[in-house]
C-alpha positions as CSV (number, residue, x, y, z in Angstrom):
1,X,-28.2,146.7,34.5
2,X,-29.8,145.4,31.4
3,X,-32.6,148.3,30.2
4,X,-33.4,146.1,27.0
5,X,-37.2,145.3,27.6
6,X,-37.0,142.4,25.1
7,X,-37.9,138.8,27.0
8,X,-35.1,136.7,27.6
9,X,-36.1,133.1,26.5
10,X,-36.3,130.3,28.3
11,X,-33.9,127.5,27.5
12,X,-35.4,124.4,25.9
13,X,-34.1,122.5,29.1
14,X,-35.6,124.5,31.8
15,X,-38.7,124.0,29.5
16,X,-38.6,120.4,29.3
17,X,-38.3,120.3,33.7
18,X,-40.9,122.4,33.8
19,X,-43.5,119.9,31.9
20,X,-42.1,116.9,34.2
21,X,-40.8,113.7,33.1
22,X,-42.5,111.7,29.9
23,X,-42.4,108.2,28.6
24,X,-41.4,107.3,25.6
25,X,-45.2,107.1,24.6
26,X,-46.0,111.1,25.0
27,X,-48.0,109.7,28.2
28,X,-46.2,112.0,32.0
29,X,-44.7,109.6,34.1
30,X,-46.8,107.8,36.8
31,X,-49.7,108.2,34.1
32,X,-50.6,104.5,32.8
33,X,-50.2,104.5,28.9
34,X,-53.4,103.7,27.1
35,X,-53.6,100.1,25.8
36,X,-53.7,99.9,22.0
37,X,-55.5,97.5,22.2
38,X,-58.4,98.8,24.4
39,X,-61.1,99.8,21.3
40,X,-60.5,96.2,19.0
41,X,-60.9,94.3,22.4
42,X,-64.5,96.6,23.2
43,X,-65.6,95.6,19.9
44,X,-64.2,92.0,19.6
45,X,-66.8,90.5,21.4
46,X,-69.5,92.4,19.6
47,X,-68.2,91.1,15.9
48,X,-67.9,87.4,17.8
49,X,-71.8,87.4,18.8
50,X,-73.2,88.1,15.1
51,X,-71.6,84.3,14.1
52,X,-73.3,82.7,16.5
53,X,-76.6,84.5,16.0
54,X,-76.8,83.4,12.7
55,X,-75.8,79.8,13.9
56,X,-79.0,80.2,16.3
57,X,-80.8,81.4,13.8
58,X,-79.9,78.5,11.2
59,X,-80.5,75.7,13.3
60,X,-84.0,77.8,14.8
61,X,-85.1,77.9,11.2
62,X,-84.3,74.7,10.4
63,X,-86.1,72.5,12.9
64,X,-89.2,75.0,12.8
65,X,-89.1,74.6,8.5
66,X,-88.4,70.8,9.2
67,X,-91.4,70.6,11.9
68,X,-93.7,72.6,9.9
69,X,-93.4,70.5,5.9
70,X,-93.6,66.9,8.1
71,X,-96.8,68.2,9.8
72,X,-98.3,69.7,6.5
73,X,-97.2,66.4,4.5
74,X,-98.9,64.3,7.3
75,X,-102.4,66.2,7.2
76,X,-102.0,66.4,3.7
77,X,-101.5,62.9,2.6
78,X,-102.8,60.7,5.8
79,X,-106.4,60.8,7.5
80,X,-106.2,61.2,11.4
81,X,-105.6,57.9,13.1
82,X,-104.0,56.2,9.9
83,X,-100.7,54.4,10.6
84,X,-98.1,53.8,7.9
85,X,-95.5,51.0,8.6
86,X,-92.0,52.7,7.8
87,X,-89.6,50.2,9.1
88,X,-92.1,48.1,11.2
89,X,-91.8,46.9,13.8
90,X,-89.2,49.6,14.5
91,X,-91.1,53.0,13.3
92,X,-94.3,53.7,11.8
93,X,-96.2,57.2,11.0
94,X,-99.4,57.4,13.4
95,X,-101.1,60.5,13.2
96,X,-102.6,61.9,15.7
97,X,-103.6,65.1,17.5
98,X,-102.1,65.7,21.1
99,X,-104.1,68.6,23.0
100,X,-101.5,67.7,25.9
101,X,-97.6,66.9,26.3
102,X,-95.8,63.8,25.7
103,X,-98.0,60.4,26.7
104,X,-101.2,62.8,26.9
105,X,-100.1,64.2,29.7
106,X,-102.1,67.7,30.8
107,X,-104.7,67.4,27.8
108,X,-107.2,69.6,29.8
109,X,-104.3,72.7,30.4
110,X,-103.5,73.4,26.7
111,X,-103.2,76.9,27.7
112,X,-100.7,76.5,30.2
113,X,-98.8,74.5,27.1
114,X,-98.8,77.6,25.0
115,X,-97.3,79.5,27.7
116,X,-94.8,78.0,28.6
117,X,-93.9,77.5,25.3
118,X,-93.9,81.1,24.7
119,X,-92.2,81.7,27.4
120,X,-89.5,79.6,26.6
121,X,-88.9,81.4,23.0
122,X,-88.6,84.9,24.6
123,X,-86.4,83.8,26.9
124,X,-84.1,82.7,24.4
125,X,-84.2,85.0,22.5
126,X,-83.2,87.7,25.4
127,X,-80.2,85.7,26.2
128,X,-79.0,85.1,22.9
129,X,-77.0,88.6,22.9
130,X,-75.0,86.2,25.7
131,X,-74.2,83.6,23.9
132,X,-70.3,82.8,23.8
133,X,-70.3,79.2,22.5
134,X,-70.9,77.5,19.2
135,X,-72.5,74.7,21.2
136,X,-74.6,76.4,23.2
137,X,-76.0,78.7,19.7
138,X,-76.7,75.2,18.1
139,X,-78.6,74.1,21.5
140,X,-80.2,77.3,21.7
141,X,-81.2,76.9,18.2
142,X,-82.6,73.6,18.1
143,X,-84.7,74.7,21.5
144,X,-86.1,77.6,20.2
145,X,-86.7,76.2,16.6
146,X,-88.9,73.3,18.3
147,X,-90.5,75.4,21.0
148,X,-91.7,77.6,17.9
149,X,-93.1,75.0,16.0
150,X,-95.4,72.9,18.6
151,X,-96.3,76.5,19.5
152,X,-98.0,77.3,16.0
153,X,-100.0,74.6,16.6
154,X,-101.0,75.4,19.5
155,X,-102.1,78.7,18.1
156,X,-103.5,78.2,14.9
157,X,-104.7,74.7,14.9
158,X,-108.4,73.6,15.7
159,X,-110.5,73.5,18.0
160,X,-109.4,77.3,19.0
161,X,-106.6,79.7,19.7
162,X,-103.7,79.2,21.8
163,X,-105.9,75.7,22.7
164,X,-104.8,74.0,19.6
165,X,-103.7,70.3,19.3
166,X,-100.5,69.8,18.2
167,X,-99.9,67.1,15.1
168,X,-97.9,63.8,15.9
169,X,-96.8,61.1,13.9
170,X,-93.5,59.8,14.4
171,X,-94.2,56.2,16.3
172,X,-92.3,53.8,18.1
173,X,-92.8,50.8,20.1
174,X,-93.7,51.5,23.5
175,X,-93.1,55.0,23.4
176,X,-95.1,58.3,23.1
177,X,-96.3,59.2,19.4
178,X,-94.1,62.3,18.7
179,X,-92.9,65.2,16.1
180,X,-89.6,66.7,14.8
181,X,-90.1,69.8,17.0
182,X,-90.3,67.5,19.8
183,X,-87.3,65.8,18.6
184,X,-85.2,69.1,18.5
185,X,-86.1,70.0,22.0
186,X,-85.0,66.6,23.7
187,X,-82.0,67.1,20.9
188,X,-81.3,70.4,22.6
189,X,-81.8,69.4,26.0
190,X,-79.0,66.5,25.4
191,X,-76.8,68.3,24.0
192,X,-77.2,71.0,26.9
193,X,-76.3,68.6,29.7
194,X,-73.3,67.4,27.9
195,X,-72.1,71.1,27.5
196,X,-72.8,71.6,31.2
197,X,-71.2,67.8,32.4
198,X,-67.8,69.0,30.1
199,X,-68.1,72.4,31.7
200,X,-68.5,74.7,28.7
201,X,-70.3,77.7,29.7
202,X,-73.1,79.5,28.3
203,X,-70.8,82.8,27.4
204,X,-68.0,79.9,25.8
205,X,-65.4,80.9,28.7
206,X,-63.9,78.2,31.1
207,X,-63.2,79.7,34.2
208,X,-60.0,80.2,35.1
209,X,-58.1,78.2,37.9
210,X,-56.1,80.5,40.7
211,X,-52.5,79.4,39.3
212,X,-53.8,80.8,35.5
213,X,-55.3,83.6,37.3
214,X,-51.9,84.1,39.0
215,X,-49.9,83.7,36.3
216,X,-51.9,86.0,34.0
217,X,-51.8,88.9,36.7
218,X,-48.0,88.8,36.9
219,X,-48.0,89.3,33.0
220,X,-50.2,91.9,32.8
221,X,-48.2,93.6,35.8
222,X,-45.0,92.7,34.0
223,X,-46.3,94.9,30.7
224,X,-47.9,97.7,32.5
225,X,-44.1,98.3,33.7
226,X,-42.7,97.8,31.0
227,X,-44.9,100.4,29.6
228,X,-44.7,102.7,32.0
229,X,-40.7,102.4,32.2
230,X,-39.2,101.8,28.6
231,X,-35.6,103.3,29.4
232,X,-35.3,100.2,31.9
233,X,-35.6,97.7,28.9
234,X,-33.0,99.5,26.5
235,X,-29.9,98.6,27.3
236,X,-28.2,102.1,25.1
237,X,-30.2,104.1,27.3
């Protein structure tokens, strides 16, 4: 009988059966192994959106800055009605003021012009935190940049507010009189059905066919094992 009241200790190898098997990673076995991967691939797609905003916001400024010096030079340097033969009998300056759409169209709804317009620019810019594409930014650009400059007009040209009449000048035979903020929308509205007809989506991401999707889930089951089960890949183990 052993009367000494010091603690026997525990051998390291009892200890190490007590805490259960680990992997090679710290992590108990049957526990999945955190991804090193997980916190660059949360914030990858955050650092990717701030290129294309800027690529939005480029091409937005630019067709609104472009819309809004053509429409200041034209009321500037031309009295309303004048036209200016630019490369007749192709294209000629005409100005004009259009209370309605393209060919006249809705010249007593003005209103219902500026709010569509409006609602056109806040939509865009709500769903440009979605944008996954360099295409789609540039479309999305040239939209909103020409949406915002026929809606100035409409705003703060004569006779009122939100009735104004938007300046036109570009001509061409047999065609409606039109400005570069009307070019930029039909621009973007081209360039969006092409994007659509090639299948690039809006977030930039193809969808996946079942035999990729097949293939990709065997890898990622393939690595999750390998994780979880190192020993099985040394051979010296």
């Amino acid at each position: 009988m052993n009367d000494d009241p010091t603690p026997q200790a525990v051998p390291e190898t009892s200890r190490t059966e007590t805490a259960g098997p680990t992997s090679a990673a710290g992590v108990p076995a049957g526990v999945p192994a955190p991804s090193a991967g997980t916190e660059p691939a949360a914030a990858g797609p955050r650092r990717r959106l701030w290129p294309l905003l800027l690529i939005l916001t480029g091409f937005a400024a630019l067709a609104y800055a472009l819309d809004q010096l053509t429409k200041l030079w034209v009321t500037s340097t031309m009295t309303e009605g004048q036209i200016t033969p630019v490369l007749p009998p192709v294209l000629s300056w005409h100005y004009i003021r259009n209370s309605g759409a393209a060919f006249s169209i809705g010249e007593n709804v003005t209103w219902l012009f500026s709010l569509v317009m409006a609602a056109v620019a806040i939509v865009i810019i709500i769903q440009a935190r979605r944008l996954g594409s360099v295409w789609w930014s540039i479309a999305m650009g040239m939209l909103l940049g020409g949406a915002l400059g026929n809606l100035t007009d409409r705003l703060f040209r004569p006779p009122s507010f939100g009735m104004g009449h938007v300046v036109d000048f570009i001509a061409l035979p047999n065609f409606a009189i039109f400005n570069v903020a009307d070019s930029s929308v039909v621009g973007s509205v081209i360039l969006i059905c092409i994007l659509t007809l090639i299948g690039i989506p809006f977030r930039g991401r193809r969808v996946a066919q079942p035999a990729e999707q097949d293939a990709a889930a065997q890898k990622a089951a393939a690595r999750n094992a390998a994780a979880q089960n190192p020993a099985a890949q040394d051979p010296d183990a």
